[in-house]
Structure formats: structure tokens, C-alpha cells
C-alpha positions, 0 to 999 in steps of 0.5 A, a space after each residue: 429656779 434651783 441653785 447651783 448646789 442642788 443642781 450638782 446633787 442631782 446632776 440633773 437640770 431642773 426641767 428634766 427632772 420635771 419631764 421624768 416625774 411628770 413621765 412616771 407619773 403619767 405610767 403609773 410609776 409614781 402617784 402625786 399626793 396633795 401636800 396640805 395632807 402631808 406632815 412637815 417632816 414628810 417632804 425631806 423623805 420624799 425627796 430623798 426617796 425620789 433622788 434615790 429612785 432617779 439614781 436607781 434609772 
């Protein structure tokens, strides 16, 4: 469960945002990477970026 801050940063429940990654995901739109591959200061990035592209709908 996310808290209560992130929730309004997104302005989207948790489990929409789920369906939406695993949709674009599904068409192509976004590829999922395994995080071990991943450097430390990367998840923030990708985070942003994600919110910013969810913005962008």
C-alpha cells in the first residue's frame, strides 16, 4: 500500500497505475528490466520518468 503523499503526487490509486504499466507494457510501450541490473541512483530516474509520461496521457 503507498501512503497518502504519493497517492496525491500521482493522483492516481495505486492499482490503476498497476493496470496502466502492465497495458503498455503489454503493447510495447514500455519494457520492464530486472532491477539487480540496475544502478542505485537509476529507480528515482525511472520514476520520474515514468510519472512524467503518465502525465503526458
Amino acid at each position: 500500500m503507498t501512503s497518502p503523499s504519493r497517492r496525491a503526487y500521482t493522483r492516481l490509486p495505486l492499482g490503476v497505475s498497476r493496470v496502466l504499466v502492465a497495458d503498455m507494457v503489454a503493447d510495447g510501450l514500455l519494457a520492464l528490466h530486472n532491477p539487480v541490473e540496475a544502478r542505485p541512483g537509476d529507480r528515482m530516474d525511472l520514476l520520474e520518468r515514468v510519472l512524467s509520461g503518465l502525465r503526458k496521457l
